[in-house]
Backbone as CSV, one residue per row, in Angstrom:
resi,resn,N_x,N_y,N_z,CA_x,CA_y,CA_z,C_x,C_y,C_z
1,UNK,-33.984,3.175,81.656,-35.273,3.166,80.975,-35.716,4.579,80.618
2,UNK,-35.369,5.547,81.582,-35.735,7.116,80.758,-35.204,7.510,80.349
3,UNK,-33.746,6.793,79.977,-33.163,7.620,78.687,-33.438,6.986,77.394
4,UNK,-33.743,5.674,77.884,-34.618,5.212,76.228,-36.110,5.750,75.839
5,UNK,-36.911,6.225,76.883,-37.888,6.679,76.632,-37.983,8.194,76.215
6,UNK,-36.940,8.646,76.638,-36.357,10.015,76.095,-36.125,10.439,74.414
7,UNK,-34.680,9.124,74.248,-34.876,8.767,72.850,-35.784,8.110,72.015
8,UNK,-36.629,7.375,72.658,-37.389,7.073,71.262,-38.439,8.466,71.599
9,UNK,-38.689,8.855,72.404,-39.896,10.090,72.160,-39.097,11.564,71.357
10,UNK,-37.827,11.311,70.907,-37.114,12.737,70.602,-37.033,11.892,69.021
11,UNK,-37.008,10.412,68.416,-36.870,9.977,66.894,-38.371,10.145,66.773
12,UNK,-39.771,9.802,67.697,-41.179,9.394,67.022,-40.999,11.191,66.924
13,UNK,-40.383,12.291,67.137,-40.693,13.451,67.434,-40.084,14.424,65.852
14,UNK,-38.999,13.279,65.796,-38.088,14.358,64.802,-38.763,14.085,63.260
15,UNK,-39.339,12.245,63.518,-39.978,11.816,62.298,-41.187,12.438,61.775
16,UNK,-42.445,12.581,62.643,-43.351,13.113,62.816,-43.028,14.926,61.887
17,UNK,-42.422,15.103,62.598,-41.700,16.793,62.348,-41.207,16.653,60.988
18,UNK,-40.576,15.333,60.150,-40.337,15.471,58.757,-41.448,15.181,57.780
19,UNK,-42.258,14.340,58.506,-43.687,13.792,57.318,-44.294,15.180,57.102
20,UNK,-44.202,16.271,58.291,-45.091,17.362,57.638,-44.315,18.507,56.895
21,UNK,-43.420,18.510,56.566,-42.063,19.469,55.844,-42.496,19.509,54.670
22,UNK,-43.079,20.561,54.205,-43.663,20.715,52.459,-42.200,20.955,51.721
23,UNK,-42.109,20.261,50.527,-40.831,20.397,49.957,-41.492,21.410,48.487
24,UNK,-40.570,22.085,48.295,-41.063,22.521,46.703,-39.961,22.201,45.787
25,UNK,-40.771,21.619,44.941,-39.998,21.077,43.723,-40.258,22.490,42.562
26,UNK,-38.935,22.055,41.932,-38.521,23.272,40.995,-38.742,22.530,39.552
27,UNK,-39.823,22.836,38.679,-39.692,22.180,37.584,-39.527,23.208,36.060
28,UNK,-38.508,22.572,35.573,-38.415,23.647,34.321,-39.228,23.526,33.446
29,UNK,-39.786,24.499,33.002,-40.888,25.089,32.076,-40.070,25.204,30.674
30,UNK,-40.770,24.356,29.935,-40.063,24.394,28.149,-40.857,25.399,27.538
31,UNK,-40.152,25.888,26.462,-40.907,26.492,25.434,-42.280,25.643,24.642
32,UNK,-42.939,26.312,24.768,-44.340,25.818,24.433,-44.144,24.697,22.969
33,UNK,-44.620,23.807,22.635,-44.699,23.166,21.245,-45.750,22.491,20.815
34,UNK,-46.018,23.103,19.403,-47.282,22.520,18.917,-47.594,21.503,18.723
35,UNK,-48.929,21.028,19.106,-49.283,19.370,19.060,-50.554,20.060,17.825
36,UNK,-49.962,18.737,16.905,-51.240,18.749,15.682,-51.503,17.041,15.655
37,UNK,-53.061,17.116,15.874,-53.888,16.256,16.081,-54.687,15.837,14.691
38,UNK,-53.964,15.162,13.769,-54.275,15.075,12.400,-54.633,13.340,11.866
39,UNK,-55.530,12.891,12.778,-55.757,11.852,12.140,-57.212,11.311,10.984
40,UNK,-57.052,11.144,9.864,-58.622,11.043,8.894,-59.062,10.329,9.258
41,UNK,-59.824,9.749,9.569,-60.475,8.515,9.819,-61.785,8.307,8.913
42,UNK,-61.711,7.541,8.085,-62.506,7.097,7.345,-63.682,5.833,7.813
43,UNK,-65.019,6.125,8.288,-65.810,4.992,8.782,-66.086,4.407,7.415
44,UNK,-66.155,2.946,7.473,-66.905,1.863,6.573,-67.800,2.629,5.826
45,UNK,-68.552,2.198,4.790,-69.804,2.586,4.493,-70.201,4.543,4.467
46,UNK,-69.546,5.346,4.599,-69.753,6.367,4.688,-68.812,7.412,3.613
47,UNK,-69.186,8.455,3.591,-68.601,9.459,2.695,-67.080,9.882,2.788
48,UNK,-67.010,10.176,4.365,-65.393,10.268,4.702,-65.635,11.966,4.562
49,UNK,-66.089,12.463,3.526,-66.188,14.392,3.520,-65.963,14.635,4.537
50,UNK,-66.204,14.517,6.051,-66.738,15.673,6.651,-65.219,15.031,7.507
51,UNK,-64.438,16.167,7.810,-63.053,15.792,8.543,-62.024,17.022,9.429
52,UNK,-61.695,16.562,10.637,-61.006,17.686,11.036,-59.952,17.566,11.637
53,UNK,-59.249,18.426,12.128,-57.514,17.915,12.587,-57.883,19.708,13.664
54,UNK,-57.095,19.405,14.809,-57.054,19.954,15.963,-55.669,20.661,16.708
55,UNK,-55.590,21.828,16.576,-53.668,22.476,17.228,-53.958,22.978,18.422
56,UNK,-52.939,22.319,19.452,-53.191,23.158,20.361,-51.340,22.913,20.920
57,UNK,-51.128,23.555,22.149,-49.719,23.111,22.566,-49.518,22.569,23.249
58,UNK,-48.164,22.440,23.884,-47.989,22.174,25.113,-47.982,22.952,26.282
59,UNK,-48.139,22.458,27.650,-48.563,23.654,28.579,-47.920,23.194,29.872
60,UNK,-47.444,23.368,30.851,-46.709,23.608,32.361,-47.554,22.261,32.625
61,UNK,-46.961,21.470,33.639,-47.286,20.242,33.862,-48.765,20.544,35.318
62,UNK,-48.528,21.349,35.534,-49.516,21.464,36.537,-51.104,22.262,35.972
63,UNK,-50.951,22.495,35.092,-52.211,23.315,33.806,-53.336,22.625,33.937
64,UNK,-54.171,22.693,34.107,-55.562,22.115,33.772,-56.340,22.107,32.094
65,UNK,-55.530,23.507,32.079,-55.876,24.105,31.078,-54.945,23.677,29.164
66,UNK,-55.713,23.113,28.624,-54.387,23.113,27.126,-54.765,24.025,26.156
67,UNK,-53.393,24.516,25.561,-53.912,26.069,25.046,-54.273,26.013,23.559
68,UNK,-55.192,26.199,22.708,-55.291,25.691,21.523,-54.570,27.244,20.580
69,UNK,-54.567,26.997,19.105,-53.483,27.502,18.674,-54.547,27.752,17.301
70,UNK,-54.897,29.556,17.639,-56.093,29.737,16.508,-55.310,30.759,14.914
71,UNK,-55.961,30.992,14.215,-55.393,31.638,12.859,-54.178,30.680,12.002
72,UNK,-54.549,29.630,12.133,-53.466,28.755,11.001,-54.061,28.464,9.690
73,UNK,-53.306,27.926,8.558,-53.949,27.538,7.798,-53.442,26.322,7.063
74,UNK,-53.933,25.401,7.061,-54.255,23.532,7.094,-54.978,23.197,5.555
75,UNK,-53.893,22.789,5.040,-54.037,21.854,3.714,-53.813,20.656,3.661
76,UNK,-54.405,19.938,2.822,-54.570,18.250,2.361,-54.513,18.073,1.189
77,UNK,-53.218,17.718,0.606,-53.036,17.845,-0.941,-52.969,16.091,-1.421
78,UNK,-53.442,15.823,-2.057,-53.678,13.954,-2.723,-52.560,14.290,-3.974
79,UNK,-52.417,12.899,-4.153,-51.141,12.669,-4.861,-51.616,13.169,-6.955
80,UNK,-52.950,13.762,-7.010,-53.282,13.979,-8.327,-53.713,15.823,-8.098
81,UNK,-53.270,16.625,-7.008,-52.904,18.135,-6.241,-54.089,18.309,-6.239
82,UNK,-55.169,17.740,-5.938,-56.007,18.168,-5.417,-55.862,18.485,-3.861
83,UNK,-56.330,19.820,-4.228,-56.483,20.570,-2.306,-57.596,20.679,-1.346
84,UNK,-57.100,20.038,-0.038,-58.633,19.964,0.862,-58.327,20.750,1.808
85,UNK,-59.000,22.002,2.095,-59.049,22.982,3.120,-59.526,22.958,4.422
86,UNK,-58.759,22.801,5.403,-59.714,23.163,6.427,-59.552,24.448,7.184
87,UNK,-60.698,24.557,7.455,-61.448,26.185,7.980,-61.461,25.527,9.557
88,UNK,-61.167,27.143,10.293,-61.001,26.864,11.794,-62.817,27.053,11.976
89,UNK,-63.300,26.849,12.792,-64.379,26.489,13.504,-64.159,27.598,14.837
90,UNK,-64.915,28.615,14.449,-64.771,29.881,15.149,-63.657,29.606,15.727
91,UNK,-62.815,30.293,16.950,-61.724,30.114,17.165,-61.690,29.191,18.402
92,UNK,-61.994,27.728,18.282,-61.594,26.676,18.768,-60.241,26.135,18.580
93,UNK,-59.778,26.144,17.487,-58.405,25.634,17.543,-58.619,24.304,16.528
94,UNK,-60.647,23.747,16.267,-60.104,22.819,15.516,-60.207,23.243,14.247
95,UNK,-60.375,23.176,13.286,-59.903,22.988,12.025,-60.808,21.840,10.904
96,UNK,-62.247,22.397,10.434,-62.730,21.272,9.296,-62.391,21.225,7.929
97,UNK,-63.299,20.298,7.128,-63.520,20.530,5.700,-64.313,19.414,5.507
98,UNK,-65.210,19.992,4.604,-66.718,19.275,4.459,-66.404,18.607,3.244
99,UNK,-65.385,18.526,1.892,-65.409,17.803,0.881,-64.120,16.831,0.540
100,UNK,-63.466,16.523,1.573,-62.574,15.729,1.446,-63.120,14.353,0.744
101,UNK,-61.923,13.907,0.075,-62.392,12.853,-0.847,-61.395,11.271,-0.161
102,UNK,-61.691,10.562,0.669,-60.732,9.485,0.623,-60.537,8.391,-0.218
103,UNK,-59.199,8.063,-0.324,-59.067,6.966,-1.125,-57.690,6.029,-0.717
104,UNK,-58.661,4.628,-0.614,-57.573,3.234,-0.537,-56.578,3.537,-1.048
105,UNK,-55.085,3.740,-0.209,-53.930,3.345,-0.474,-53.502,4.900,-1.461
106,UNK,-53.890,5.974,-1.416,-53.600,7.340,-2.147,-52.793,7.499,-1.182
107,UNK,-51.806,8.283,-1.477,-50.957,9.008,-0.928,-51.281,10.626,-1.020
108,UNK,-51.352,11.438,0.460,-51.729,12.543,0.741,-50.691,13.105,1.896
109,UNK,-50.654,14.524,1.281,-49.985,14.918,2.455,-50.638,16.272,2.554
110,UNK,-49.932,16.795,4.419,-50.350,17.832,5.067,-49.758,19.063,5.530
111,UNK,-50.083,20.153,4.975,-48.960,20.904,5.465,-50.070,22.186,6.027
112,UNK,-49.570,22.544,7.479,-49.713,23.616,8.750,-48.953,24.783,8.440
113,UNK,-49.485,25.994,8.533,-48.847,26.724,8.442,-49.446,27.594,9.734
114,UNK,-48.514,27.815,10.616,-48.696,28.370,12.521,-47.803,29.490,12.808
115,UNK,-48.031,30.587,13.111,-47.185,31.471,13.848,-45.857,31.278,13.161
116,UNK,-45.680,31.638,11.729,-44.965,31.480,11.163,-44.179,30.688,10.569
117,UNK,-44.720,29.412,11.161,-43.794,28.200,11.099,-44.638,27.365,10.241
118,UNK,-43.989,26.514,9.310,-44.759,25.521,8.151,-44.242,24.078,8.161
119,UNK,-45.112,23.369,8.835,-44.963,21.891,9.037,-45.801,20.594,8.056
120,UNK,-45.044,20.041,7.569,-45.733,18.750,6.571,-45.337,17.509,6.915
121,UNK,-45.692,16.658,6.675,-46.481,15.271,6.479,-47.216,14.601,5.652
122,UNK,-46.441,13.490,5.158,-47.077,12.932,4.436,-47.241,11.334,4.584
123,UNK,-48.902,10.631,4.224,-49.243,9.705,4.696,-50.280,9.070,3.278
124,UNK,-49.948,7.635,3.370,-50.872,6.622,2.500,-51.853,5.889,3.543
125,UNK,-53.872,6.369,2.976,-54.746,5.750,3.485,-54.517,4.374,3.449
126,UNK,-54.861,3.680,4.658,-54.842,2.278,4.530,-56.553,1.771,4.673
127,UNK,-56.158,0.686,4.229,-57.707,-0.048,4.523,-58.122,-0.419,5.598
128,UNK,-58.598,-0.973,6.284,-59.254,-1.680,7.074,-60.429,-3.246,6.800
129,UNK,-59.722,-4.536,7.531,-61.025,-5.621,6.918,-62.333,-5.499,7.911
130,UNK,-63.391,-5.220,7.361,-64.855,-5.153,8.241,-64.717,-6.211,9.492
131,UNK,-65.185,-5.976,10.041,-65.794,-6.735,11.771,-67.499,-7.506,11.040
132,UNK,-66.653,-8.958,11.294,-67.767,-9.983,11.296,-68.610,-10.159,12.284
133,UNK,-68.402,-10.061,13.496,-69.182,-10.126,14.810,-68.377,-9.781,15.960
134,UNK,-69.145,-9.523,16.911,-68.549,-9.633,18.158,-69.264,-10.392,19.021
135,UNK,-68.485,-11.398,20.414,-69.203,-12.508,20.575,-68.633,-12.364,22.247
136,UNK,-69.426,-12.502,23.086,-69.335,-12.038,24.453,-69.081,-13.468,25.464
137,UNK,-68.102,-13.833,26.008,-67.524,-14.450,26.699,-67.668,-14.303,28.169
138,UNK,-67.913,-15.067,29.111,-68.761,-15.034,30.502,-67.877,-15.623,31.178
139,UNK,-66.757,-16.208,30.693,-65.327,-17.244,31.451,-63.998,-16.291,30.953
140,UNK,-63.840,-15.139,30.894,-62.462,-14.510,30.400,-62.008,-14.248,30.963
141,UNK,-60.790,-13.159,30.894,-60.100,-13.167,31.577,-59.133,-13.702,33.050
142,UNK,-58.275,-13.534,33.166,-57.351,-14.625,34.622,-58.387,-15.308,35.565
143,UNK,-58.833,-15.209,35.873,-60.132,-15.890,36.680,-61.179,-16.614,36.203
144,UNK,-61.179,-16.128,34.904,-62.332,-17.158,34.127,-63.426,-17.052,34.545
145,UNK,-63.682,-15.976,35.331,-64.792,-15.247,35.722,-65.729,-14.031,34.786
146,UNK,-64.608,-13.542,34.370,-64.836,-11.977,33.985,-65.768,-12.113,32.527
147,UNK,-65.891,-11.172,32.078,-67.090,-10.794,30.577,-65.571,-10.099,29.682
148,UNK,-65.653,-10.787,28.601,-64.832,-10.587,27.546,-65.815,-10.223,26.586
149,UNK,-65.556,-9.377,25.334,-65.752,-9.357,24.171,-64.669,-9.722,22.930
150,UNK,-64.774,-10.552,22.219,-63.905,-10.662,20.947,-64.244,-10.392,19.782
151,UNK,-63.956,-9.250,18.869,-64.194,-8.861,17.911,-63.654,-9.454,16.788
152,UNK,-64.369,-10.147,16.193,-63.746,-11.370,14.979,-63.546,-10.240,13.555
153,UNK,-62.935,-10.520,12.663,-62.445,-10.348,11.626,-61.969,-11.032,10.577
154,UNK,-61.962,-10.945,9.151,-61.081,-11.763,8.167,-60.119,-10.919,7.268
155,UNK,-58.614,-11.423,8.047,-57.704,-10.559,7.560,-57.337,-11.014,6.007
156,UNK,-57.188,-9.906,5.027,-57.078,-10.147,3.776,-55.567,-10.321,3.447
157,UNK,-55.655,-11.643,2.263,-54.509,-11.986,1.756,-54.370,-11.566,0.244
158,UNK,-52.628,-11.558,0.085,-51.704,-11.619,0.825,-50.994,-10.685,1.415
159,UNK,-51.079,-9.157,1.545,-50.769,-8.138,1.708,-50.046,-8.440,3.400
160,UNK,-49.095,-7.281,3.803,-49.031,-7.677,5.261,-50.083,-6.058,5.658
161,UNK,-50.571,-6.904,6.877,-51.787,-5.664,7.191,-51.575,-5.434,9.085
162,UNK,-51.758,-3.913,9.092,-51.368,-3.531,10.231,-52.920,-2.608,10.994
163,UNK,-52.891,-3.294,12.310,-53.846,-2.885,12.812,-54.385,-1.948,14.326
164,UNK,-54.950,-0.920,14.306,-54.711,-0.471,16.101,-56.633,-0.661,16.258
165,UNK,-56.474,-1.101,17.128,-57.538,-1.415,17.935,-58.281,-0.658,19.100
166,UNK,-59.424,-0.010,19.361,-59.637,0.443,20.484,-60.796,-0.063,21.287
167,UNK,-61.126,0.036,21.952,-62.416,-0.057,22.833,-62.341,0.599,24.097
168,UNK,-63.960,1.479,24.130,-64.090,2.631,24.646,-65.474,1.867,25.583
169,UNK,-65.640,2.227,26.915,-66.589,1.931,27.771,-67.056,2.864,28.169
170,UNK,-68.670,2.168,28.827,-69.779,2.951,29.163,-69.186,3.747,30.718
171,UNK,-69.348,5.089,30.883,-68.911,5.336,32.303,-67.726,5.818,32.843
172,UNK,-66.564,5.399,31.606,-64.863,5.020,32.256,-64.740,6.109,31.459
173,UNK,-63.303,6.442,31.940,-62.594,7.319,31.068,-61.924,6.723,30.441
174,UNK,-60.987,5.252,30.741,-60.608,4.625,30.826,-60.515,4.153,29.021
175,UNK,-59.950,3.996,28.325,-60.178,3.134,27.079,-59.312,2.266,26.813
176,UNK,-59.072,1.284,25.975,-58.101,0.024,25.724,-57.751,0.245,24.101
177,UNK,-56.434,0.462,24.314,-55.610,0.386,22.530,-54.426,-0.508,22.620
178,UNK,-54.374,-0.960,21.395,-53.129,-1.506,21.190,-53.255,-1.963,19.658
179,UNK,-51.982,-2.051,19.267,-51.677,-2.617,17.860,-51.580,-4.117,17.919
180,UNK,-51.745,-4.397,16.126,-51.468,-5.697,15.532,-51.016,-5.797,14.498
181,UNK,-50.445,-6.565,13.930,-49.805,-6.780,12.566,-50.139,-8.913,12.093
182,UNK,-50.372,-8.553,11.253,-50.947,-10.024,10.905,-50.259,-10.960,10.848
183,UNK,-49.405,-10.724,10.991,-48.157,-11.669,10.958,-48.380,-13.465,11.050
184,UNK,-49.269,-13.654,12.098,-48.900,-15.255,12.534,-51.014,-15.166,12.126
185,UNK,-51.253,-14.366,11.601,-53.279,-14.742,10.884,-53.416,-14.022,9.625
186,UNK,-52.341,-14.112,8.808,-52.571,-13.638,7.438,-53.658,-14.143,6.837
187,UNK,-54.740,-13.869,6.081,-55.560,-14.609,5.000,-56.297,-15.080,6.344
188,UNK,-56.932,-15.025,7.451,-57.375,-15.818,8.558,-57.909,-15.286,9.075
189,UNK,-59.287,-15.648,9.903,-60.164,-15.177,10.523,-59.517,-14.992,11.857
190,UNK,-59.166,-13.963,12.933,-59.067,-13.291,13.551,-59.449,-12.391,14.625
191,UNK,-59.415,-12.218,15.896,-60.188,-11.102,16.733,-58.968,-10.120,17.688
192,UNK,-59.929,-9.062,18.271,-59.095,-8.295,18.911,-59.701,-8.447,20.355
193,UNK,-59.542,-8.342,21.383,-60.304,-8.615,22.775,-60.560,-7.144,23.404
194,UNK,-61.604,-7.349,24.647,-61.596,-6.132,25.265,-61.000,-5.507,26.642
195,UNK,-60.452,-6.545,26.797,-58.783,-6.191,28.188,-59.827,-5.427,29.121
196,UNK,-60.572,-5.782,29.304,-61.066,-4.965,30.041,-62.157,-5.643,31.336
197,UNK,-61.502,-5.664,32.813,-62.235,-6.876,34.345,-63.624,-6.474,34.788
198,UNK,-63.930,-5.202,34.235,-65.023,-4.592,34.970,-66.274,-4.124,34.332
199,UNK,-66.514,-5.631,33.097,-67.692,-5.298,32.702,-68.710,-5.934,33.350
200,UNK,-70.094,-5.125,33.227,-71.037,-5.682,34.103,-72.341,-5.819,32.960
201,UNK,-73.446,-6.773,32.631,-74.190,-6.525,32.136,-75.217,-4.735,32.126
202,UNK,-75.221,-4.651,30.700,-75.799,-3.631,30.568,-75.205,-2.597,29.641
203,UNK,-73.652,-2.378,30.280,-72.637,-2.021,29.863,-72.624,-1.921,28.348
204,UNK,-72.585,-0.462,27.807,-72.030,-0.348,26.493,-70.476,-0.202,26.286
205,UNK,-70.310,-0.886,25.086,-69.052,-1.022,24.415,-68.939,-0.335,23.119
206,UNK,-68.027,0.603,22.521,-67.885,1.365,21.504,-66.609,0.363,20.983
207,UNK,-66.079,-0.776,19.833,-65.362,-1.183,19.244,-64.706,-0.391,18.073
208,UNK,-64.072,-0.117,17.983,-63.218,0.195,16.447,-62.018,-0.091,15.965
209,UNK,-61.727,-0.718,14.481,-60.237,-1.362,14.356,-60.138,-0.263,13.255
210,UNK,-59.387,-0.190,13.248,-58.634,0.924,12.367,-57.191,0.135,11.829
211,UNK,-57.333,0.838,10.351,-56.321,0.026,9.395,-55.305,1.201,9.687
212,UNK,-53.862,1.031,9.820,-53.262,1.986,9.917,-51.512,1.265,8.840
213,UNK,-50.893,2.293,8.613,-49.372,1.853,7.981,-48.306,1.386,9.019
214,UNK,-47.042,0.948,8.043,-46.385,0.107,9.273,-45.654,1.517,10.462
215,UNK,-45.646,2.147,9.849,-44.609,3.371,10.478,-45.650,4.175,11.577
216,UNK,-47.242,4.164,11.609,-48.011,4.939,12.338,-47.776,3.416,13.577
217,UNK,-48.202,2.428,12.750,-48.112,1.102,14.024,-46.820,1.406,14.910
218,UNK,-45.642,1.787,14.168,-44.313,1.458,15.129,-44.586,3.276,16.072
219,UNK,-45.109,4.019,15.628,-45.405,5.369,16.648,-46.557,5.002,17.557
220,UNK,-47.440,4.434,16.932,-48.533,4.125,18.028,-48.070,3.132,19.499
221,UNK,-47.408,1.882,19.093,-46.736,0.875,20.017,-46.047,1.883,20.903
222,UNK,-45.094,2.707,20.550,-44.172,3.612,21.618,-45.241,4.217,22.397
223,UNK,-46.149,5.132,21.691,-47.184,5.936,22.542,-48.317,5.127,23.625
224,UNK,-48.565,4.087,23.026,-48.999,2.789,23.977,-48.593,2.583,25.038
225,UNK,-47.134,2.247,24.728,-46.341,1.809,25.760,-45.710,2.516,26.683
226,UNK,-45.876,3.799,26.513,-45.701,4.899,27.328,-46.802,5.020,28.630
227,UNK,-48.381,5.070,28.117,-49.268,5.345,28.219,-50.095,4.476,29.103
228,UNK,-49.252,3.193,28.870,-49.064,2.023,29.472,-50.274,0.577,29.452
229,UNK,-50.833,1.096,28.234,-51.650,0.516,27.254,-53.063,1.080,27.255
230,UNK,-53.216,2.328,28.616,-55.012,2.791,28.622,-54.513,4.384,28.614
231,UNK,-55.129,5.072,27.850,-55.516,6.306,27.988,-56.179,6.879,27.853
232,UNK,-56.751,8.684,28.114,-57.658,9.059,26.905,-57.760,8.969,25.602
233,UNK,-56.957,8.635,25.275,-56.682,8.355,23.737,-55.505,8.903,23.138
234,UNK,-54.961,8.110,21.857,-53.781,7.989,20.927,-53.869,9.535,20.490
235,UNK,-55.473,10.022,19.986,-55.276,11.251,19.373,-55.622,12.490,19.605
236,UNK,-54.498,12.112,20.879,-54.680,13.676,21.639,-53.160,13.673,22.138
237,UNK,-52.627,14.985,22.881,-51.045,15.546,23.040,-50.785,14.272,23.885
238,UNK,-49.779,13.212,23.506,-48.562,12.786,24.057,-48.451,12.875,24.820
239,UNK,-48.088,12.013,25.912,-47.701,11.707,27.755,-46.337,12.118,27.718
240,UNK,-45.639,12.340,26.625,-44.008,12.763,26.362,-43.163,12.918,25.250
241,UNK,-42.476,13.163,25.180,-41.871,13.796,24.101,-41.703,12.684,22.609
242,UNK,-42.896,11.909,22.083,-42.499,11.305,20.860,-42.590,11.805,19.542
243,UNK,-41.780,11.760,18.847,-41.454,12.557,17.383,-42.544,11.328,16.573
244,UNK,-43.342,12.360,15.967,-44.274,11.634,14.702,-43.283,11.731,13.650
245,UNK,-44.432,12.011,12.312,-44.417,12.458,11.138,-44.317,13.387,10.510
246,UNK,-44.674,14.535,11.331,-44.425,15.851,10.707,-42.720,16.408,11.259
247,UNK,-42.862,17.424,10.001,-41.300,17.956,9.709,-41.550,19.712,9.844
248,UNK,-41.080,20.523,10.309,-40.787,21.541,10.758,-40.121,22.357,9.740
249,UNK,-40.659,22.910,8.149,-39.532,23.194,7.171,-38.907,23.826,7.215
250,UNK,-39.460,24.941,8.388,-39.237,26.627,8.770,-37.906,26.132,9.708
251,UNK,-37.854,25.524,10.179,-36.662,24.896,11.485,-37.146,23.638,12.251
252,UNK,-36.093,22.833,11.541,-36.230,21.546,12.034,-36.048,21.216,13.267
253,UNK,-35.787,22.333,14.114,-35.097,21.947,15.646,-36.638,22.342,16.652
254,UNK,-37.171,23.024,15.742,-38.789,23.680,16.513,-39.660,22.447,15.976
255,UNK,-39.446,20.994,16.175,-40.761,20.506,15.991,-41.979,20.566,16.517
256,UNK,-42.664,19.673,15.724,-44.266,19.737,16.607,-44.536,18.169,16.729
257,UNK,-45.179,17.795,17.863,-45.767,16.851,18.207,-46.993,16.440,17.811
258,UNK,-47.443,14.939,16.920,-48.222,14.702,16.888,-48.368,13.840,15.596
259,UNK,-49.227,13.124,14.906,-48.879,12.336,13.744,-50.155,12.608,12.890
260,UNK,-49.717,12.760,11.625,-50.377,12.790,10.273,-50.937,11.408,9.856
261,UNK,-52.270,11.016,10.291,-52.504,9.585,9.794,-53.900,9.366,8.699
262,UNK,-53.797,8.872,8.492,-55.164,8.333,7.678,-55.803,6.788,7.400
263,UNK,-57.049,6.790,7.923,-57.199,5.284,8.173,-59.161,4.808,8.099
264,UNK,-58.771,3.759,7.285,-59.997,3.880,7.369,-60.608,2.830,8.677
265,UNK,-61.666,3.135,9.045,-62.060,2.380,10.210,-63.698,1.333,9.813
266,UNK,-63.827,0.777,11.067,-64.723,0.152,11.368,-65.555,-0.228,12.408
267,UNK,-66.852,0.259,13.122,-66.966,0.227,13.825,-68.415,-0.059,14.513
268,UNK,-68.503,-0.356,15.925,-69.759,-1.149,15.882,-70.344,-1.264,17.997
269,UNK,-71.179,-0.841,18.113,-71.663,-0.957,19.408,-72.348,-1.850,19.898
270,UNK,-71.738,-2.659,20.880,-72.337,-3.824,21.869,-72.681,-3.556,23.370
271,UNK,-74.213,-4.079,23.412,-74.495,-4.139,24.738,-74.477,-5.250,25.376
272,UNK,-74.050,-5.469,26.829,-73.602,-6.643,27.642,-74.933,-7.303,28.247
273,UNK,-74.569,-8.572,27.958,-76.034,-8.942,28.022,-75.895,-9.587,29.201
């Protein structure tokens, strides 16, 4: 019996002695790469002028800090060469322009010019169909307990129409995206839901559907699904290495991260009743 009490007091001894062993992990540090944050977003009912796109890089995984990327210069050329400028905003890193002109289904592209390097993109505005209502559900989700919202819509025929969806809550950091494509509600009234267990009356909801192309849908789904359907959001630096839209003319092997989009949106705030 005391040589078993020997051994197990020399394994609870050796184990103990490994839970506290700090290990250091060695992680390799990449060369920095630019993330351009270039999406238009066009609200319903509004002018669309006032618009900005955002550079900053990538930074060491342990950073708090993301480094923005000042003195560039950012054009928006439409398919009839008209040019839309944006001006940096003291040296923040973002980048406006107060007279941009949008238009259904124009084709526009973007070209960065950074620390020597000149990156373009090019993208066709899509539409978006308006939000008919949103209608609050008291039996949703797996339990049939929870508070749903469904944001109804009438998708227009016959075009095929592609859609990303968000909803943003009161409190959370937390937000809900995901894509759609009309596929099986062409020409058909339609909603998007708010995936979301932990609403409580009172609770504000920020909705927006955004019309987007098929090729931003098939980048958005990857970045989703990475992201693992909630993040801070689609339009900000990447959880990992996904190749957008932009092209690197200066050297194609130095890309930059991030996607050239344009979209018009729709959008609308509900309180939980």
């Amino acid at each position: 019996m005391k040589k078993i009490s020997l051994l197990l007091l020399f394994i609870v001894t050796l184990v103990s002695s490994s839970c506290e062993e700090v290990v250091q992990v060695d992680l390799d540090t990449a060369a920095p790469k630019l993330v351009i944050e270039a999406t238009i977003k066009w609200q319903k009912g509004t002018a669309g002028n006032n618009q900005k796109i955002k550079l900053t890089t990538t930074t060491s995984y342990f950073s708090n800090i993301i480094p923005t990327v000042s003195g560039a210069k950012i054009t928006v050329k439409n398919s009839s060469n008209t040019v839309f400028t944006f001006n940096e905003i003291a040296t923040s890193g973002e980048y406006g322009c107060s007279n941009f002109v949008p238009k259904i289904n124009e084709t526009y592209t973007l070209t960065v010019i950074a620390n020597g390097q000149t990156y373009t993109a090019s993208e066709i505005l899509k539409s978006v169909a308006p939000i008919d209502e949103i209608e609050q559900k008291n039996d949703g989700g797996f339990t049939g307990k929870d508070i749903q919202l469904k944001t109804y819509f009438t998708d227009p025929a016959p075009e095929t129409n592609y859609y990303l969806y968000q909803y943003s809550y009161t409190g959370q950091v937390t937000q809900t995206f995901y894509g759609d494509i009309d596929t099986f509600f062409q020409g058909n009234k339609f909603f998007s839901l708010s995936q979301n267990d932990d609403l409580k009356i009172g609770d504000e909801v920020s909705v927006t559907h955004y019309g987007i192309s098929k090729t931003y849908y098939n980048y958005m789904s990857i970045l989703i699904s990475i992201a693992g359907g909630s993040s801070g959001g689609p339009f900000q630096a990447p959880p990992a290495t996904v190749r957008g839209n932009i092209i690197n003319t200066t050297n194609k092997d130095n890309y930059a991260l991030g996607y050239f989009a344009l979209t018009e949106i729709d959008s609308r705030v509900f309180t939980i009743k």
